[in-house]
C-alpha positions in Angstrom: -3.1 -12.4 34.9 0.4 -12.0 35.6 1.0 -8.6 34.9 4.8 -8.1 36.0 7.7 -10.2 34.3 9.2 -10.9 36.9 6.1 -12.7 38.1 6.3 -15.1 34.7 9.4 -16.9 35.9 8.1 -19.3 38.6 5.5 -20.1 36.0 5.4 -23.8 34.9 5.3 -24.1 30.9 1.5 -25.0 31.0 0.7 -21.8 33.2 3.3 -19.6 31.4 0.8 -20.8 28.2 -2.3 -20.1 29.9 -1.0 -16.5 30.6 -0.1 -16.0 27.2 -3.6 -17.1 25.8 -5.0 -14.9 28.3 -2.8 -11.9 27.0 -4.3 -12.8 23.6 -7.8 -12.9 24.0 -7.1 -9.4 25.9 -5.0 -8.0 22.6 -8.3 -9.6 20.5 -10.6 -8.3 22.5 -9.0 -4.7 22.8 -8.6 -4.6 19.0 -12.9 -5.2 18.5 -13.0 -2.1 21.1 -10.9 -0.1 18.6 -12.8 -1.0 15.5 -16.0 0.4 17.5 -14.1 3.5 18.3 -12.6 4.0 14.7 -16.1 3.6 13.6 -17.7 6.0 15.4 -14.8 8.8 14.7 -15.1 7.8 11.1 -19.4 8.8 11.4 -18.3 12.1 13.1 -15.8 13.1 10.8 -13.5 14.1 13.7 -10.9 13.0 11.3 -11.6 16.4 9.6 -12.2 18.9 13.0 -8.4 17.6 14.0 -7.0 18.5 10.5 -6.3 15.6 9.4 -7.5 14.3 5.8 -9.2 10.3 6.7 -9.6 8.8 9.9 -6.5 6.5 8.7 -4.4 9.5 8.7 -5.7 10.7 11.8 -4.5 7.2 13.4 -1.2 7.3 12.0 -0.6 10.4 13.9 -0.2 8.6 16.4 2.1 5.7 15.1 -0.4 3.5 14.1 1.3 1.8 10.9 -0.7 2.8 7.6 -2.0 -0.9 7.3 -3.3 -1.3 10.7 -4.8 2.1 10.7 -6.4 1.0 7.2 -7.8 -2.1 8.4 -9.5 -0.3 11.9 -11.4 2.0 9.0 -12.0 -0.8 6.9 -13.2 -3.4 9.8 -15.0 -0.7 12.2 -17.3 0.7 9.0 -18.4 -3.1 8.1 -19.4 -4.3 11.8 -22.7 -2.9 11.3 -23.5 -4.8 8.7 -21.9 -8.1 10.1 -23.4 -7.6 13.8 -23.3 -11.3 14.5 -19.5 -11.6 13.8 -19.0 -8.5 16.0 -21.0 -9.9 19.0 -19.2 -13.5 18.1 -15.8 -11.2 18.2 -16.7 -9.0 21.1 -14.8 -11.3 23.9 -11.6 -11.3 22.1 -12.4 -14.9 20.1 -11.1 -13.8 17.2 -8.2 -11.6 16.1 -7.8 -8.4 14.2 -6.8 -10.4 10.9 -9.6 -13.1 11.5 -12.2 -10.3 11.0 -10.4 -8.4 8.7 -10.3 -11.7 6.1 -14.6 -12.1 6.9 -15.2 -8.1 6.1 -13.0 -8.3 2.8 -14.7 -12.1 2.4 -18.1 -10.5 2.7 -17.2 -7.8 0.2 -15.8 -10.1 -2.5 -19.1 -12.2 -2.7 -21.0 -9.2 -2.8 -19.1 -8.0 -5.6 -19.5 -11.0 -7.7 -23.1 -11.9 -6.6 -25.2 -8.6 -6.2 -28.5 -10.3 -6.2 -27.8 -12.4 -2.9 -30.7 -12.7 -1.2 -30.4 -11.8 2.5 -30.7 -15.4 3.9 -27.9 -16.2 1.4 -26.2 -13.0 2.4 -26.5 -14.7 6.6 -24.9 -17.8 4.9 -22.0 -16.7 3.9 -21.4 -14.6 6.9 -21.9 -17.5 9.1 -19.5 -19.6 7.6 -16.9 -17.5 6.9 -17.2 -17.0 11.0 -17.3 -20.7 11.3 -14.3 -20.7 9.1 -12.1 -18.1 11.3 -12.9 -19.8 14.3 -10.4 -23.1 12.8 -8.5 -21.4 10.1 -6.2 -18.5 9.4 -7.1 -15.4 7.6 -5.9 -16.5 4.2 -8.3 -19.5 4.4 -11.4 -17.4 5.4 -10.5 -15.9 1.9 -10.3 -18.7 -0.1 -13.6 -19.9 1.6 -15.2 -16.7 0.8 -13.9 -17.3 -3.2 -15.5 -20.7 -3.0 -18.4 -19.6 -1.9 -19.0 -16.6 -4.5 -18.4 -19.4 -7.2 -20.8 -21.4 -6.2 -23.3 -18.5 -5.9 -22.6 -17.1 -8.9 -25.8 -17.6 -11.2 -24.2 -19.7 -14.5 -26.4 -17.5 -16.8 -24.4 -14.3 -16.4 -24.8 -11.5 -19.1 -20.8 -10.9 -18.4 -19.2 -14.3 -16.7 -17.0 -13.2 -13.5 -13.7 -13.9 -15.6 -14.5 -11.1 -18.1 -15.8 -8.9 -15.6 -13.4 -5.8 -15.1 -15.9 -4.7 -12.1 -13.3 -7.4 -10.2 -10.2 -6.9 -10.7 -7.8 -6.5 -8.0 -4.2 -5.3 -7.4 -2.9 -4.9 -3.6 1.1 -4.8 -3.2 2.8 -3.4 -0.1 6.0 -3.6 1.4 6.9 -6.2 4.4 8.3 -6.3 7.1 11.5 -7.8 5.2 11.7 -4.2 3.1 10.9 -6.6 -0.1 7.7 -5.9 -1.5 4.8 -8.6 -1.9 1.0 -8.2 -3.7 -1.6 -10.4 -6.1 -3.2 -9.7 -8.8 -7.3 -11.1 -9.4 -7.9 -9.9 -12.9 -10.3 -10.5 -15.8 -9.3 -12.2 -19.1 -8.9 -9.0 -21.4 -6.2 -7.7 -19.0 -4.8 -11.0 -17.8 -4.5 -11.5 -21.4 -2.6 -8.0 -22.0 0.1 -8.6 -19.0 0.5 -12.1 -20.4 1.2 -10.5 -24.3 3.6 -7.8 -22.6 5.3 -10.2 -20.0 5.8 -13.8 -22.1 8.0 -12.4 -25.0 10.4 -10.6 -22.6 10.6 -13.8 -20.1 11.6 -16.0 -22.5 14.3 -18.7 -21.3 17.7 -17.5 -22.6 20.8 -20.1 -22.5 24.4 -19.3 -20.7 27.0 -18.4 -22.7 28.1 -21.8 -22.7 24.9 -23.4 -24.0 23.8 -24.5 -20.9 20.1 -24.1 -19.8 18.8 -20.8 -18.5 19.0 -21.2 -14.8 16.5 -19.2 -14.0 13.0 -19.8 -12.4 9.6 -19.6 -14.6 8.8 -17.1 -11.7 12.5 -15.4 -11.7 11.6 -15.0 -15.6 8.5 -13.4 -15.2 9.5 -11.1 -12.4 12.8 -9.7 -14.5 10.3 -9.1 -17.0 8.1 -6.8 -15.4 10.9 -5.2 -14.5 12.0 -4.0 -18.2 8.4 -3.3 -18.7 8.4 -0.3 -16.2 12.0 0.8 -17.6 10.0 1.2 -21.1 7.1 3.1 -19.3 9.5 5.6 -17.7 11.4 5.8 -20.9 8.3 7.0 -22.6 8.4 10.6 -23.2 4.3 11.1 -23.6 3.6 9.1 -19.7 1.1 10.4 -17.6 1.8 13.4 -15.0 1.6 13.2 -11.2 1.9 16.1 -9.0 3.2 18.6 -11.9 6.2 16.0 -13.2 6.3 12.9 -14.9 6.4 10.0 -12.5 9.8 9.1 -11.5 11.5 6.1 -9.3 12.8 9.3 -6.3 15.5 8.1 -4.3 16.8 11.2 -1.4 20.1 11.0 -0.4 22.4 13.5 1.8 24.8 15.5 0.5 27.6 13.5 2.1 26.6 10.0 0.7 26.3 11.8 -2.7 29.7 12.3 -2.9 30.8 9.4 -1.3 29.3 7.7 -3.8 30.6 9.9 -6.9 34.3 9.4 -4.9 34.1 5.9 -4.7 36.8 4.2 -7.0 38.9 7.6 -7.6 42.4 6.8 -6.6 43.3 9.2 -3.9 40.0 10.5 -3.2 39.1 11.2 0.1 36.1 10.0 1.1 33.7 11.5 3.5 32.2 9.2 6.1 28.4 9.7 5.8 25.3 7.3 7.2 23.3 5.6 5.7 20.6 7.7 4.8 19.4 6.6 0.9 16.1 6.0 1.2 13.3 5.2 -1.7 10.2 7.5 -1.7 7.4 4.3 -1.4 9.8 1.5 -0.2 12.2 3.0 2.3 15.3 2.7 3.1 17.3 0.9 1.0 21.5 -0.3 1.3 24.8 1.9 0.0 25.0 -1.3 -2.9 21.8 -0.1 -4.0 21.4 3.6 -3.9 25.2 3.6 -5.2 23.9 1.8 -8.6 20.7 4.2 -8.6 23.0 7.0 -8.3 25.4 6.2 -11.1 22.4 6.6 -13.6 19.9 9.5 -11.8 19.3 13.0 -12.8 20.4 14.8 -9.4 18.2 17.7 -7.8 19.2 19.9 -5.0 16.9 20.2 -1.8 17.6 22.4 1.3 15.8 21.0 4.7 15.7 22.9 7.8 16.7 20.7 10.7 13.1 19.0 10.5 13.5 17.6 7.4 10.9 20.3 5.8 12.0 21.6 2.2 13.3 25.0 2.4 12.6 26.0 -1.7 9.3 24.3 -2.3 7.0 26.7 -2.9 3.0 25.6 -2.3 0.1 28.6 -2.8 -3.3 27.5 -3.4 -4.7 29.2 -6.8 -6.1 32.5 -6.2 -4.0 33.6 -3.0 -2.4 37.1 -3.3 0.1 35.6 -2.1 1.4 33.9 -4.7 4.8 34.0 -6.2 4.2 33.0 -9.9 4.1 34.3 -13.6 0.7 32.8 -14.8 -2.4 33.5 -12.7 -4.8 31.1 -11.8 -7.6 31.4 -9.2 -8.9 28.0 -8.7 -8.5 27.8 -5.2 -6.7 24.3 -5.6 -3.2 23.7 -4.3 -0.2 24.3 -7.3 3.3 24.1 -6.7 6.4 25.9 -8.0 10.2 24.0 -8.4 13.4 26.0 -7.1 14.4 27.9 -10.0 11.2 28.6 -11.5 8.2 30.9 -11.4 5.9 28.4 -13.2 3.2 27.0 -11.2 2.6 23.1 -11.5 -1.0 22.1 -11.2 -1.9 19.9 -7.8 -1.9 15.8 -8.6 -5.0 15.7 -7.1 -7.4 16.8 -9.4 -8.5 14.8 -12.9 -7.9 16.7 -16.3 -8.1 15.7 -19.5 -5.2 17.5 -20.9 -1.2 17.1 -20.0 -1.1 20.7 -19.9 0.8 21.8 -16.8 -1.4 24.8 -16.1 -4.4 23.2 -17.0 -7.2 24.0 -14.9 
């Protein structure tokens, strides 16, 4: 294989696309050597000896993106359970995504059918396999649907669309900074995002009396939308991390107040970057954080030149160290706000009570 590029330019077309096949089949077949590797650090728990929390993490530490690093986990744990796609896979025949799509195929009939027999079971698994082989990853999916349909026993105490054991809700953001997902839910809460969405995505006519230009899609989407302003406006919404959840948007100091001088007649105003970024989406454009800014409740942040907050104080309960005016001793993180000596109880943990110092 042509390893240099300078090598690639005397390369006829059909040779220059042998060479890339080749480079493929190499990618392929490296990617089935890191699902083996991920699997066995996963079974050691060296995620844990190198202080890091998940063997996902533990990849990201090394600039693996969160959804490749996600899909290594999720792939290299299933293999041994699949061995026939893994030996099918090992000489780079199928990509990364191809087995991804049989491992979450595999795990959406087993959901729905729990009784498969094991020859069943080997059925499924070899055509899903036969499926990759001609098809892309979204079609081993949809093969795998098919077949847990046709498994599915039609004498079900609970038929799959009532059963809440299935539902599913994925969303991420692309590569385009817009953010995609789907939803595979049962009838009582299809039902319940149908009530809350359909009023508010009524078609509503132009001024003018013309028809509403907008999309059944468009409709449905805006909708959502003024569904989460209502949650957020709710005074009594559930607490994450010590505070109400909250759309966070960090901005410098400089954009700030280029964005509170913008429009003031002889304002000078500063030159800053572009630095607003959303806290799950990322970056985002000056049009945008400029809007989110107009209507935001503002809270200062120091950061040393790292970007590490310089009045965030974090003691786990029980340390003498601890700076705080109520004592608690349960050896779980908490968390104290610049400006205040009340301790906000860790996100992680489950209560049943909104209590901010509840234990």
């Amino acid at each position: 294989m042509a390893a240099d590029p300078l090598l690639l330019a005397p390369l006829d077309d059909l040779a220059l696309w042998e060479e890339t096949v080749c480079a493929l089949r190499a990618k392929n077949a490296l990617d089935q050597l890191l699902f083996r590797f991920t699997a066995e650090l996963d079974k050691r728990g060296v995620a844990k000896t190198l202080g890091a929390d998940s063997t996902a993490e533990l990849l990201q530490s090394v600039q693996v993106p969160p959804a490749v690093a996600h899909r290594y986990v999720r792939v290299g744990r299933a293999l041994s359970s699949i061995p026939s796609v893994a030996a099918y896979a090992v000489d780079g025949t199928l990509s990364g995504g191809h087995m991804d799509s049989i491992v979450k195929g595999v795990a959406y009939i087993e959901r729905r059918d729990p009784d498969l027999t094991t020859e069943e079971r080997d059925d499924c698994v070899r055509g899903l396999l036969t499926e990759a082989s001609v098809s892309t990853p979204a079609e081993v999916i949809e093969r795998a649907h098919a077949m847990a349909i046709a498994l599915s026993p039609p004498d079900k105490e609970v038929p799959d669309s009532e059963n809440d054991d299935l539902n599913q809700v994925s969303f991420n953001t692309g590569d385009d900074g817009r953010t995609h997902g789907t939803l595979d839910l049962d009838k009582a809460l299809g039902e319940k995002l149908a009530t809350a969405l359909r009023p508010l995505a009524k078609p509503v006519p132009e001024p003018d009396g013309s028809p509403d230009p907008r999309t059944t899609p468009q409709r449905l989407a805006e909708a959502l939308g003024k569904v989460l302003d209502t949650f957020f406006a709710h005074h009594d919404r559930p607490i994450e991390g010590g505070v109400k959840p909250r759309v966070t948007m960090t901005v410098s100091a400089a954009q700030l107040l280029q964005f509170q001088m913008n429009g003031i007649a002889g304002g000078k105003v500063p030159t800053a970057p572009a630095t607003a970024s959303f806290e799950w989406t990322g970056p985002v454009s000056p049009a945008t954080a400029q809007t989110i800014a107009c209507d935001a409740v503002i809270t200062k942040i120091l950061l040393d030149d790292n970007g590490v907050p310089l009045d965030w104080t974090v003691f786990i309960g029980g340390d003498e160290a601890q700076r705080s005016s109520i004592s608690v001793a349960d050896g779980h993180p908490w968390f104290i706000k610049p400006g205040s000596t009340t301790p906000l109880r860790s996100h992680a943990r489950r209560t049943m009570t909104n209590e901010l110092t509840a234990t």
